[in-house]
C-alpha positions in Angstrom: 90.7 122.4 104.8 94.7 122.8 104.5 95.9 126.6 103.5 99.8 126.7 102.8 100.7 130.4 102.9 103.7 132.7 101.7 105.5 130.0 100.0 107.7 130.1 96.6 105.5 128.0 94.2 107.4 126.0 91.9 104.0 124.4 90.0 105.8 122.5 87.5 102.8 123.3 85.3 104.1 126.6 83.5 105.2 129.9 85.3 105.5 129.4 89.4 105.0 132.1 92.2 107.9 133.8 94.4 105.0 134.2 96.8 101.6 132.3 97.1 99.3 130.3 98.3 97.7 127.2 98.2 94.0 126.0 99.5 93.0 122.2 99.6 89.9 120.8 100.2 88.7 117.8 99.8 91.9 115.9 98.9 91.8 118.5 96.2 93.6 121.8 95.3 91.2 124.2 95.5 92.5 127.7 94.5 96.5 128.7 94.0 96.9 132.6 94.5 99.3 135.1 95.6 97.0 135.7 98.6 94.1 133.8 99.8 92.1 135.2 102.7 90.4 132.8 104.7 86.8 133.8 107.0 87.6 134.1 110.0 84.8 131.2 110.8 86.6 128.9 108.4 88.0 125.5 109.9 91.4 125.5 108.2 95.0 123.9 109.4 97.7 126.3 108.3 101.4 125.8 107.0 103.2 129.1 106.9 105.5 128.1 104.1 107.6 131.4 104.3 111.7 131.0 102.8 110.1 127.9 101.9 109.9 126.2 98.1 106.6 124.3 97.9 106.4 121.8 95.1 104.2 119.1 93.9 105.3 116.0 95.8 107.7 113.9 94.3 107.2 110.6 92.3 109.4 107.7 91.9 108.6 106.5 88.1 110.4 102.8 89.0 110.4 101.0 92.6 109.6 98.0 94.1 108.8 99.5 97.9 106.6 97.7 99.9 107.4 94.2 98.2 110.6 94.0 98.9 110.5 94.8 102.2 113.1 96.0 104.2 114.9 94.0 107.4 112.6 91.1 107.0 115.0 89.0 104.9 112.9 86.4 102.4 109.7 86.6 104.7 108.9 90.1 103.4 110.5 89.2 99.7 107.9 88.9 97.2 109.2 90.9 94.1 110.3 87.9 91.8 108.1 84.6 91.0 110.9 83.4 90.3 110.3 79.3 89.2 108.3 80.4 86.5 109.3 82.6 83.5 106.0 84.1 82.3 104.0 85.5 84.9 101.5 88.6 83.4 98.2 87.4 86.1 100.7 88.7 89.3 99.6 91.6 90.7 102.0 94.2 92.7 98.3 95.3 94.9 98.6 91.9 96.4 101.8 91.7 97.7 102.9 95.2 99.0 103.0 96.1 102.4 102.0 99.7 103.0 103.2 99.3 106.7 107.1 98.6 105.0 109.3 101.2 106.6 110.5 102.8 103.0 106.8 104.3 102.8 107.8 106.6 106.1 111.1 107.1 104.8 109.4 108.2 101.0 107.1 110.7 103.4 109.8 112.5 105.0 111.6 112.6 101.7 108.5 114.8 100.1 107.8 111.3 97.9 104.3 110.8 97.5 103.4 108.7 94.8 105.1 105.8 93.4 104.9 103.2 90.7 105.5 99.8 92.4 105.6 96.2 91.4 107.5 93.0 90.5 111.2 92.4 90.1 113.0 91.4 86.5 113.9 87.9 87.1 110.8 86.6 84.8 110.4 87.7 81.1 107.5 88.9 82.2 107.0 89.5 86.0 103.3 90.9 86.2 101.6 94.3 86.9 102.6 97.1 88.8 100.9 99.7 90.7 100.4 103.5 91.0 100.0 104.4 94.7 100.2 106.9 97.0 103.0 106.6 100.0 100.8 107.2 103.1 97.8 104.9 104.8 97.5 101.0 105.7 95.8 99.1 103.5 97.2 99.4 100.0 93.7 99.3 98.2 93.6 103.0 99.6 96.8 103.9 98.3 96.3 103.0 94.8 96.1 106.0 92.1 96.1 103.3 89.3 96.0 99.7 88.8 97.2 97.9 86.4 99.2 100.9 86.0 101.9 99.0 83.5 103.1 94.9 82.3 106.4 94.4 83.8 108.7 92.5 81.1 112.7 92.1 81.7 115.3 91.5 79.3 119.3 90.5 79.6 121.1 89.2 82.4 118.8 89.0 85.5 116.0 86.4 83.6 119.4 84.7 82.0 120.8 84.2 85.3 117.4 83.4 87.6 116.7 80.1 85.0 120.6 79.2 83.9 120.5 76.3 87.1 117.2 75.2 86.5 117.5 73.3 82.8 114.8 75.3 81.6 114.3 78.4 79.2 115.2 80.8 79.5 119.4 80.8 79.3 119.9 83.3 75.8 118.5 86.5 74.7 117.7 84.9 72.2 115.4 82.6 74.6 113.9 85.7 76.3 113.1 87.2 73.1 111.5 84.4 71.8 109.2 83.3 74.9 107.9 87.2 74.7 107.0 87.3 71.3 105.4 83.9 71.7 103.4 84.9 74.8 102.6 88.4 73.1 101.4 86.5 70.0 99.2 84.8 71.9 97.9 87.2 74.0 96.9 89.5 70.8 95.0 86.4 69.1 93.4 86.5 73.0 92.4 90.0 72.7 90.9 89.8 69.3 89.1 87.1 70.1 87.8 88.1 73.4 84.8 90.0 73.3 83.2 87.7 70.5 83.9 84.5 72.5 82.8 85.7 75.7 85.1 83.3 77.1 88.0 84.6 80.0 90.6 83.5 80.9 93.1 84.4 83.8 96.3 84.2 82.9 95.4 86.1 79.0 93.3 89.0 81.2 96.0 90.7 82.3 96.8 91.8 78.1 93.9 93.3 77.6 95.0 96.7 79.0 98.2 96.4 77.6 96.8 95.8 73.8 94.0 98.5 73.9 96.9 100.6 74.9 95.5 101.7 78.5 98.6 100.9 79.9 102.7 100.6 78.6 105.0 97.1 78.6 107.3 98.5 81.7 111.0 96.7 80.2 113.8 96.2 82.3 116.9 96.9 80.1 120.0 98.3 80.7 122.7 97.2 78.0 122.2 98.6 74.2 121.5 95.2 72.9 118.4 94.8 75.2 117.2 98.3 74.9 116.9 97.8 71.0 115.4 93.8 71.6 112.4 95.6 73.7 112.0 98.4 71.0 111.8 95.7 68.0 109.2 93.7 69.9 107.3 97.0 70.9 106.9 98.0 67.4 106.0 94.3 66.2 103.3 94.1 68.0 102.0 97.7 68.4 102.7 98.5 72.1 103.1 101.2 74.1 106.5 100.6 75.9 108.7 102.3 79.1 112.3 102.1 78.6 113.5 101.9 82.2 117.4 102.3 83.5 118.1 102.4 80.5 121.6 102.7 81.4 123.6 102.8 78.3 120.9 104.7 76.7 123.4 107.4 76.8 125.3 105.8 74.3 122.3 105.4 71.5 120.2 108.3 73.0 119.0 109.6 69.4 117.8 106.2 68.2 116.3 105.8 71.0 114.2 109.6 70.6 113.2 108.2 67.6 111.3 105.2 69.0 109.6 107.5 70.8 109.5 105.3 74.3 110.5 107.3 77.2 113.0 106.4 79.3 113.1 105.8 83.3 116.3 106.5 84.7 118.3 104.5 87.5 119.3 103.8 89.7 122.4 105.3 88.9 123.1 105.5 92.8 124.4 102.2 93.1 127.4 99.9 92.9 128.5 98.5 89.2 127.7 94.5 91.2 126.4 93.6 87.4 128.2 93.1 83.9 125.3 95.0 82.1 125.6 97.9 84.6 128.9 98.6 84.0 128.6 101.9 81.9 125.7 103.5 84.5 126.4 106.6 84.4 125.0 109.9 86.1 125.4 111.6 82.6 122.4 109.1 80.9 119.5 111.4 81.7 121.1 114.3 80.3 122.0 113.2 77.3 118.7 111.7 77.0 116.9 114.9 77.6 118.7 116.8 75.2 118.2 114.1 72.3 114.4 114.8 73.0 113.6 111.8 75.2 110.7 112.2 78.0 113.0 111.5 80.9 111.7 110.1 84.6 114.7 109.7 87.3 114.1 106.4 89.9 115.5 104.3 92.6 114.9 101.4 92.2 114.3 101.0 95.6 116.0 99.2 97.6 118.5 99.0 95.0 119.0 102.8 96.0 117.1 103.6 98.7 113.5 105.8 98.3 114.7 108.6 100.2 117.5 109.1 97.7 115.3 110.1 95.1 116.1 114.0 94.9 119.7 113.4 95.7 119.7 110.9 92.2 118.2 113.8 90.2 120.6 116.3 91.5 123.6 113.9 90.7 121.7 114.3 87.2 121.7 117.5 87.2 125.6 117.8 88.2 126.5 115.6 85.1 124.5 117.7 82.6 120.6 117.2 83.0 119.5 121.2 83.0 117.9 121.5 86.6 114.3 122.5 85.7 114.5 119.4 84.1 116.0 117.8 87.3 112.7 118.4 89.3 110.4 117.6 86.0 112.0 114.5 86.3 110.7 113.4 89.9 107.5 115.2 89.4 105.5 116.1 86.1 108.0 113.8 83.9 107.4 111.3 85.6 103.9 111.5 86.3 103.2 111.7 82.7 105.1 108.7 81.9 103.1 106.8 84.4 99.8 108.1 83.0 98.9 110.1 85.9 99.4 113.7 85.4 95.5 114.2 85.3 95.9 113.9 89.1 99.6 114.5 90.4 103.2 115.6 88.8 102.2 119.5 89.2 100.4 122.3 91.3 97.5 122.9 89.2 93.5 123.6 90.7 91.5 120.5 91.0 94.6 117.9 90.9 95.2 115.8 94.0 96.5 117.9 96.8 100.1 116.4 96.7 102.5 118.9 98.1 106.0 119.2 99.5 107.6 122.1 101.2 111.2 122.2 101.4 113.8 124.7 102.9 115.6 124.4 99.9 115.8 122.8 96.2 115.2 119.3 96.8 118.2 118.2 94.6 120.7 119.7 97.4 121.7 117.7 100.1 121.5 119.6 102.9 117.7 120.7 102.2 115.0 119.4 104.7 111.3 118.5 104.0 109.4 121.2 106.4 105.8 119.4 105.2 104.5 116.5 103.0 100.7 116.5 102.1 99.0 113.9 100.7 95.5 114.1 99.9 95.3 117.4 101.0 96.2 115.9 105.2 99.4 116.4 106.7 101.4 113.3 106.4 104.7 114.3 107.7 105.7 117.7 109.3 109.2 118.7 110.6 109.7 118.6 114.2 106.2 116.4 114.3 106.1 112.6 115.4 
């Protein structure tokens, strides 16, 4: 049992308390009120939150922690298969390490969920996971997996396969090796449950054509964004727009796809052609054309802990900054299909909580706490 008292509640989940407590037990939230009195008896840690802002923890809607690895060079690299183009049976579970040192880092940066999984340099790269940031053995961690089909469009494919003499070298070539796989992976899925017959490397589409789980497509430029929105609709997908980084410039076609968009990392050097009008400004304008709007990483393209500082850079260049924190917590938890479990302070969700001196989007802010599960994973002044 976990009681965080006299704290300023920002639920995310409607109106928020300038004074009130939380109880969690059993992973769980138990009760939010302005007091809760405990027995006397009762076997409870305590947090005195006081001048404190408690939050749901934060969520990173796009990284790749814990499979690529930091300071072990191509040893602790697994993020891109990258001698094949067309790769949906990979699985993110198998190849993150939970004992990577961004997962501490996440922790003390009030992160405690993220959606992890393979790189861009295939067409399509595999299946990422949902997971939480804090244990050892990953199968612990997860919140939901499959939790999305990676696919990637534009330069990073185009570039991984231009030295190899095989497709593919065009968009045109990337296009056309995803429709073809998609095309057969639908005949697949019709066919399935009358033939009775599996097999591995179709499997994987089933989710993603019954519409369990979204196509998660790398694009950045314009050209790509609207490639991966044509292809969505011809097939009847559910989709994920993410960095999206000129989406800024074709923000109202893109509301009326109706994909959301993942944002970043805009925290980062302009080191590619199709990155070169990433812009701070993006989520905002976004957000105000009526996209659903998630702020990442991209970790370690920017690294984890850099997650509240990208959102209030957001927030600087025009994102309104309720909408900053939505963005690294209820946005993006509904965008990864989990809000039924994290993204906001609400009774019976997983007890996910951060408590912070401050806003979280300001730089000088410390994390004082970060519960996951309803245990004390991090605590200021704390080994």
């Amino acid at each position: 049992m976990l009681l965080i008292k006299n704290g300023c509640l920002e639920t995310m989940a409607g109106d928020g308390l300038p004074k009130g407590d939380i109880l969690c037990l059993n992973g769980k939230i138990e009760r939010i009120a302005q007091r809760i009195e405990l027995p006397k008896s009762a076997d409870a840690q305590i947090v005195d939150a006081s001048g404190c802002l408690v939050m749901p923890g934060l969520i990173d809607a796009h990284c790749h922690l814990g499979i690529t690895e930091e300071k072990k060079g191509i040893e602790g690299d697994d993020c891109n298969e990258n001698v094949e183009p067309v790769t949906p049976w990979l699985r993110a579970v198998d190849a993150i390490n939970p004992m990577d040192a961004g997962f501490e880092d996440a922790v003390r940066a009030g992160i405690t969920s993220v959606m992890a999984g393979p790189g861009s340099s295939n067409v399509v790269g595999g299946q990422f996971a949902f997971l939480k940031t804090k244990g050892r053995c990953v199968d612990d961690l997860v919140v939901r997996a499959p939790a999305a089909m990676k696919i990637a469009f534009g330069e990073n494919p185009k570039v991984n396969f231009s030295g190899m003499g095989k497709s593919p070298v065009t968009r045109m070539a990337i296009a056309g090796m995803l429709r073809r796989e998609l095309f057969e992976a639908q005949k697949y899925c019709a066919s399935r449950l009358q033939s009775g017959e599996a097999d591995f490397t179709r499997e994987p589409w089933l989710p993603v054509f019954s519409r369990e789980i979204p196509l998660k497509a790398h694009v950045h430029r314009v050209d790509d964004i609207f490639t991966a929105i044509r292809i969505a609709r011809e097939f009847g997908l559910d989709m994920t727009l993410d960095h999206c980084s000129e989406g800024h410039l074709v923000a109202d076609r893109i509301a009326q796809s109706g994909f959301p968009a993942i944002v970043g990392p805009d925290l980062s050097c302009r080191n590619k052609i199709e990155i070169q009008y990433v812009d701070f400004k993006t989520a905002g304008e976004l957000h105000r054309a009526g996209v659903l709007v998630a702020i990442c990483t991209d970790h370690p393209v920017s690294t984890i802990q850099s997650l509240p500082l990208c959102a209030g850079l957001a927030v600087k260049a025009g994102l309104p900054p309720k909408e900053g924190l939505r963005a690294i917590t209820c946005n993006a938890a509904r965008i990864c299909r989990v809000f039924d479990r994290v993204g906001s302070l609400e009774e019976g969700k997983d007890a996910d909580i951060a408590v912070f001196t401050g806003n979280p989007m300001e730089v000088a802010t410390r994390v004082r706490c970060t519960v996951i599960d309803g245990r004390i994973a991090y605590r200021e002044g704390q080994s």
